[in-house]
C-alpha positions as CSV (number, residue, x, y, z in Angstrom):
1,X,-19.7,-19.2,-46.6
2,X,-16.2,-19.2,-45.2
3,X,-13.0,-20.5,-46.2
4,X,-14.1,-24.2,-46.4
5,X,-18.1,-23.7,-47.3
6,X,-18.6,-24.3,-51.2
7,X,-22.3,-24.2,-52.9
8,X,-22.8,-25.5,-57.0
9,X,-24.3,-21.8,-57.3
10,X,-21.1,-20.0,-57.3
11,X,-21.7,-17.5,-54.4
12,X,-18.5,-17.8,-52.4
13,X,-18.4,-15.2,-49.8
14,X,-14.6,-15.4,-49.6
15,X,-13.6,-14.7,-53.7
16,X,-10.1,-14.3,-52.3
17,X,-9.9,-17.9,-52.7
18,X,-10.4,-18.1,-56.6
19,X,-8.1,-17.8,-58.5
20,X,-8.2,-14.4,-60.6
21,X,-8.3,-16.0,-64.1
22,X,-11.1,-17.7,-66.7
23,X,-10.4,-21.2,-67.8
24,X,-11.4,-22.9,-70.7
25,X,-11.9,-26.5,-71.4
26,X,-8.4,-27.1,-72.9
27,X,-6.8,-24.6,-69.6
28,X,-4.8,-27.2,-67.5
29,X,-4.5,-27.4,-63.9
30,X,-2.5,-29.6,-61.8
31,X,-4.7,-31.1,-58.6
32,X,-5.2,-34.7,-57.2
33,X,-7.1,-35.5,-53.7
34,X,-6.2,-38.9,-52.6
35,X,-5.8,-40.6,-48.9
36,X,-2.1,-39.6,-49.3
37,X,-2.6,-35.7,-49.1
38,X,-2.2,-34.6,-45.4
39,X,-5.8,-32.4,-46.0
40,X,-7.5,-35.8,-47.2
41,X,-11.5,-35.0,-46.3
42,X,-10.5,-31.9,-44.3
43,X,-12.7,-30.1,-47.0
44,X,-15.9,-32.5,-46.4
45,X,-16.5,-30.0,-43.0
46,X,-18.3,-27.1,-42.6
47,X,-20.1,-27.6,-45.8
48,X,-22.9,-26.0,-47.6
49,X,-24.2,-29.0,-50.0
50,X,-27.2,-28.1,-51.8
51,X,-29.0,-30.9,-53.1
52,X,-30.1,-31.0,-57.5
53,X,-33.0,-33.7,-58.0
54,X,-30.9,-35.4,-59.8
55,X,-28.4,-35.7,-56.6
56,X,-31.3,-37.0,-54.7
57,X,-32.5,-39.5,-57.2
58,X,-29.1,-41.0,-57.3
59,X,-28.0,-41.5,-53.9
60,X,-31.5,-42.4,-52.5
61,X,-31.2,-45.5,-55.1
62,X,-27.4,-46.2,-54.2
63,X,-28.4,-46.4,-50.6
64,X,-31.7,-48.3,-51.2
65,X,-34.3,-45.5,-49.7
66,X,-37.3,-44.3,-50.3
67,X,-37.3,-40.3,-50.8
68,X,-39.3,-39.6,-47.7
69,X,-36.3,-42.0,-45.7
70,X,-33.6,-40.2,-47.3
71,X,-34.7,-36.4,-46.8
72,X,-35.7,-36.6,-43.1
73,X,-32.7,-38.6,-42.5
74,X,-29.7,-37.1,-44.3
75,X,-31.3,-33.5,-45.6
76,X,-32.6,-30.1,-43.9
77,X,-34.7,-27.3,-45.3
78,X,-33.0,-24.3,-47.2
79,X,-34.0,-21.8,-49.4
80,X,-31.9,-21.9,-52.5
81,X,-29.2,-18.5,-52.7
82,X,-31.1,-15.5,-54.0
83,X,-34.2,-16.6,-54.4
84,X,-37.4,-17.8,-52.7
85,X,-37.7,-21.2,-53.8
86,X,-36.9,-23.9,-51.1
87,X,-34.4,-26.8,-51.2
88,X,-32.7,-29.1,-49.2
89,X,-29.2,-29.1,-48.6
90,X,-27.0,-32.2,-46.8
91,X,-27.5,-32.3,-42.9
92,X,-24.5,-32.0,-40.9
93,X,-23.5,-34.6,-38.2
94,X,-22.3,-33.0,-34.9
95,X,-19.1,-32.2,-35.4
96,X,-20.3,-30.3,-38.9
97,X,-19.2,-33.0,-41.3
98,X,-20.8,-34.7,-43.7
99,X,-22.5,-37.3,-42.5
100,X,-20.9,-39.9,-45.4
101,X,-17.6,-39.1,-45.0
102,X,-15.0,-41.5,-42.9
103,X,-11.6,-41.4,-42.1
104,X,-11.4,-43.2,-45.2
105,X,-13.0,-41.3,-46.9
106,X,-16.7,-40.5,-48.9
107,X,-18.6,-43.7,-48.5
108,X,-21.1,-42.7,-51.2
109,X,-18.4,-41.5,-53.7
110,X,-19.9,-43.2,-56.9
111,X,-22.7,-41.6,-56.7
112,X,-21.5,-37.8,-54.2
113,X,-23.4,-34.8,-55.2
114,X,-23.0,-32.5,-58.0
115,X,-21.3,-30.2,-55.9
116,X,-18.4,-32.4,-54.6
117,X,-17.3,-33.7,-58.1
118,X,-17.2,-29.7,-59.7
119,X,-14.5,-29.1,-56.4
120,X,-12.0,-27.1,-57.2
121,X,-13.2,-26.4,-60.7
122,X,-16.3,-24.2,-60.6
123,X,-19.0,-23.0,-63.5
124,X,-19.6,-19.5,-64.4
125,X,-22.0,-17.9,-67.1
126,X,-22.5,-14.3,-67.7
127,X,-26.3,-13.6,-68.2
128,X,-27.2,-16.0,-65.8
129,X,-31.4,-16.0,-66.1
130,X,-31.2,-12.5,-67.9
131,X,-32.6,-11.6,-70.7
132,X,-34.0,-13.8,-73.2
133,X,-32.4,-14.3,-76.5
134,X,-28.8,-13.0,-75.5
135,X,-26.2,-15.8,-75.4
136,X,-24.5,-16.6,-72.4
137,X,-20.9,-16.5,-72.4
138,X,-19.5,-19.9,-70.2
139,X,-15.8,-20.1,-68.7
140,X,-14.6,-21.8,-65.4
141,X,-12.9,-21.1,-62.5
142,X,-10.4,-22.7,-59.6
143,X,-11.0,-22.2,-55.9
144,X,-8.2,-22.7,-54.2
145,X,-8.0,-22.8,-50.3
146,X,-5.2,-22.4,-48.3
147,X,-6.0,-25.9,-46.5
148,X,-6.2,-27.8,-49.8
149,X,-2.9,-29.9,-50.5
150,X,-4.4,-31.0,-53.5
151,X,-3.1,-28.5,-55.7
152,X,0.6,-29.2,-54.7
153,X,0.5,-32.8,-56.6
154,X,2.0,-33.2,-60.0
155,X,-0.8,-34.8,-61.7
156,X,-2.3,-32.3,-64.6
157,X,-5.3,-32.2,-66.2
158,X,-7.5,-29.9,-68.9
159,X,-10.3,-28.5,-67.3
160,X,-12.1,-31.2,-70.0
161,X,-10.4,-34.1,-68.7
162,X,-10.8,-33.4,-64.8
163,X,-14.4,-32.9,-65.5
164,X,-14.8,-36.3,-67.2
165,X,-12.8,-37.9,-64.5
166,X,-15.3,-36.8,-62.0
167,X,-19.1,-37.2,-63.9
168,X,-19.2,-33.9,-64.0
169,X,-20.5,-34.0,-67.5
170,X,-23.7,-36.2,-66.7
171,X,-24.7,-34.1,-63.7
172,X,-24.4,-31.2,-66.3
173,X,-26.9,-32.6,-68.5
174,X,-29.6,-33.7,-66.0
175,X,-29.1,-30.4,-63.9
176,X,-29.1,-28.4,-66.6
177,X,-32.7,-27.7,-66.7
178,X,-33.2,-27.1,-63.6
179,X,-30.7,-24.8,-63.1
180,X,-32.5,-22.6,-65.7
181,X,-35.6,-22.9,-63.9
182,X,-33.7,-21.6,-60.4
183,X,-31.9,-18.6,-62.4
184,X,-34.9,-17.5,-64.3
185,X,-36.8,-17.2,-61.1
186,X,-33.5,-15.3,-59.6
187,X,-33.7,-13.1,-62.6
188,X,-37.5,-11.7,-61.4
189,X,-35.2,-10.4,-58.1
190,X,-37.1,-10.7,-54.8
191,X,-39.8,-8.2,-55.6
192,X,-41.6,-10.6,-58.1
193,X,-43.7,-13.0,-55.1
194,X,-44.1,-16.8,-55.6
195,X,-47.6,-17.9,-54.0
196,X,-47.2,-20.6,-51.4
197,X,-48.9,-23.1,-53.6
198,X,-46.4,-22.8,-55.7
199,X,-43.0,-22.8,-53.6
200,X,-44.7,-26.3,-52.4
201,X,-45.5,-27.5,-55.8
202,X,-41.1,-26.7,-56.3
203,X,-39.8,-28.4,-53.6
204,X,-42.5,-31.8,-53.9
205,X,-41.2,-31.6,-57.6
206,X,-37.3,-31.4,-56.8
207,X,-37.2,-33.2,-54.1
208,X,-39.3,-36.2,-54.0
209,X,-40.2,-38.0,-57.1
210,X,-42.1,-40.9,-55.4
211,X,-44.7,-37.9,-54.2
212,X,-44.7,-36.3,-58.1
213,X,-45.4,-39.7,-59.4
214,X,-48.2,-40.5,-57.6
215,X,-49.2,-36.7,-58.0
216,X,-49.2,-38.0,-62.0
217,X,-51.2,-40.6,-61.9
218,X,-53.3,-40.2,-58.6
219,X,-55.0,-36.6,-58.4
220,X,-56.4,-34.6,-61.5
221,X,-53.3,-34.0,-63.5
222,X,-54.2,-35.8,-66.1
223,X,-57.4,-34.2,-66.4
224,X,-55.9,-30.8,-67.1
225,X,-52.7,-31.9,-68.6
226,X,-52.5,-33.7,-72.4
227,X,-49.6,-35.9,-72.0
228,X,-49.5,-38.9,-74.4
229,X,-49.8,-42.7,-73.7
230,X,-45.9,-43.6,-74.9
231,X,-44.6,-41.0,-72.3
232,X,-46.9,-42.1,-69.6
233,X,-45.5,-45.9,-70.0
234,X,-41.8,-44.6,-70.1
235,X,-42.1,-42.1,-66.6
236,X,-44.7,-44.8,-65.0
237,X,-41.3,-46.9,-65.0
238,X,-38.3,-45.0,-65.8
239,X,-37.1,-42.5,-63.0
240,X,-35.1,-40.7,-65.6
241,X,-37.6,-40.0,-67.7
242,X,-39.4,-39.0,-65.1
243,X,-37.0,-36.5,-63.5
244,X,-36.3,-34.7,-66.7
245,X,-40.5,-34.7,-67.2
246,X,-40.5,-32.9,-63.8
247,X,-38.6,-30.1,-65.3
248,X,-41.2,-30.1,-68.2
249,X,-43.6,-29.2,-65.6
250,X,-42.2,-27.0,-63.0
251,X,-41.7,-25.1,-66.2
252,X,-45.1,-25.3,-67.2
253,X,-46.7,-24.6,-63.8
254,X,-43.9,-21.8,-62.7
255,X,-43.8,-19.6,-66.1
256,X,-46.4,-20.8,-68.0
257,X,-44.4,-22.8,-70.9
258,X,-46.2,-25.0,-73.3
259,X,-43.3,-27.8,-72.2
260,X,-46.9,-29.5,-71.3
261,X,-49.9,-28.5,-72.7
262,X,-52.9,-27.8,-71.4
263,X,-56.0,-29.9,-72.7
264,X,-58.4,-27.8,-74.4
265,X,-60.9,-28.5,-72.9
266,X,-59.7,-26.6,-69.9
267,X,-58.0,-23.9,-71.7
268,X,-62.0,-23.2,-73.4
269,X,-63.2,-23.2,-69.6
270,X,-60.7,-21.4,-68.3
271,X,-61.4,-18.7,-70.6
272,X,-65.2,-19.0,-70.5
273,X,-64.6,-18.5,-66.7
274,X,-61.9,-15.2,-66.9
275,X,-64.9,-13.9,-69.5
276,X,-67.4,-14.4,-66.7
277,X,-65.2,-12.6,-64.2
278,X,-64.3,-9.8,-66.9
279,X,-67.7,-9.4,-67.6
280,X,-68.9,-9.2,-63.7
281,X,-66.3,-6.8,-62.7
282,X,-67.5,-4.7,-66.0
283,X,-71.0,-4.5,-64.2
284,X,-69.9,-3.5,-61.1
285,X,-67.9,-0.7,-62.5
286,X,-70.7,0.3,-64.7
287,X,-72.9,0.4,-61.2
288,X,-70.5,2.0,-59.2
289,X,-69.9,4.5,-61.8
290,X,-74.0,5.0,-61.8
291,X,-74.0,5.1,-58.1
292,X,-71.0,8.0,-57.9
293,X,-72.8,9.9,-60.9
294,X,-75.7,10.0,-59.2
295,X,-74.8,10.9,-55.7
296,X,-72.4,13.9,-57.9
297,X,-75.3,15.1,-59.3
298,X,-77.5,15.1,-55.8
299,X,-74.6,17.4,-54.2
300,X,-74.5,19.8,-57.6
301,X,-78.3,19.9,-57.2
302,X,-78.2,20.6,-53.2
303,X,-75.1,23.3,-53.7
304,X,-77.5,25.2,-56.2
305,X,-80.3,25.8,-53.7
């Protein structure tokens, strides 16, 4: 990432440009970006926009798409920073600008990525995905790049209230849960492997909730999975609901939470069928250790003579 490339994840490649200090939610800062600033949408180039469900959902909706529509048109395959789970970030127009920005300026402002609206205020936590139990210690930061006029304006803020200017707060809470998902699989490090039914089970799951729906209520989820009638109704026809039930079972399916249970039926034959295996691979290694016991005691008899 260079000087004008910013992710949501925090892993700017070029740290000279924050600014050395922790802030707080009651730290002030003075920035503004308007169409007066001479740098107005000079930092909408050369972009690295990764893309939260929750991002999807929303601007899919404001520009009246279907999910399938919106990611082959506007979206390109990533793999999200440090890990192996894959994403979609925004697709670049030919000059290397985002493809909804104008002279002037974002024409999907209301409802722009998580990632625009944190700009120039970023999230940290210590003990990102690490281990369980221990508290993680939150604090922000500023990026500030040498093109960015912004900061020269005279209009100052708290951290608190520039976040609530830009709905940062409700991308927070509908991230949220899928950010933990994405740092506790960063936590296992590379050498943990993902299979490949599962990487596609991720991305179907964060990025296309017309596919999970119908994944829901078409195929044998509901055979395996005990989800009751009330929540059915609600994610059958709220897409909320049903984006925050998606984290319930990438959970689930990923790490092997109880966020959804398993019926038990399934459980009983699932463990009926590991006892079969155990008990099959106990028989082979009691014949194999027949077999090698007898062919050691052929040789012993042979060396003798």
């Amino acid at each position: 990432m260079n000087t004008k490339s910013k992710s949501m994840f925090g892993d700017d490649k070029n740290p000279s440009n924050i600014i050395p200090r922790k802030y707080t939610m009651d730290s002030k800062i003075k920035f503004r970006c308007h169409p007066g600033v001479s740098c107005f949408t000079a930092c909408c180039g050369n972009i690295n926009i990764i893309l939260t469900p929750f991002d999807i959902l929303r601007l899919r909706k404001y520009l009246n798409m279907t999910a399938d529509e919106f990611l082959l048109r506007f979206t390109e395959p990533m793999y999200i920073e440090k890990t192996d789970l894959p994403g979609v970030k925004l697709h670049l127009d030919e000059k290397g600008r985002c493809p909804f920005v104008t002279p002037d300026g974002c024409t999907i402002y209301p409802k722009r990525p998580s990632a625009c609206r944190y700009y120039p205020v970023g999230m940290a936590n210590f003990h990102e995905g690490g281990e369980e139990g221990v508290d993680s210690e939150q604090f922000f930061f500023v990026v500030k790049e040498e093109h960015c006029k912004g900061h020269e304006e005279d209009k100052e803020w708290t951290i608190r209230e520039w976040r609530a200017d830009q709905g940062v707060d409700i991308c927070d809470d509908m991230n949220r849960k899928w950010l933990e998902i994405v740092m506790r699989r960063k936590s296992f490090g590379f050498q943990a492997t993902m299979s490949e039914e599962a990487k596609k089970i991720f991305f179907m799951v964060s990025t296309n909730l017309d596919k999970f729906k119908k994944f829901i209520f078409e195929s044998s989820f509901l055979d395996i999975y005990d989800v009751n009638r009330e929540t059915l109704d609600t994610i059958q026809n709220d897409d909320i609901a049903l984006l925050k039930f998606s984290y319930k079972y990438l959970a689930s399916c990923l790490f092997g939470t109880q966020d959804i249970p398993i019926k038990d039926e399934k459980i009983k034959k699932r463990v009926a069928r590991m006892k079969e295996e155990q008990a099959g691979k106990e028989a082979n290694a009691d014949e194999t250790y027949k077999i090698l016991k007898e062919e050691r005691d052929r040789l012993m008899s042979a060396s003798k003579k």
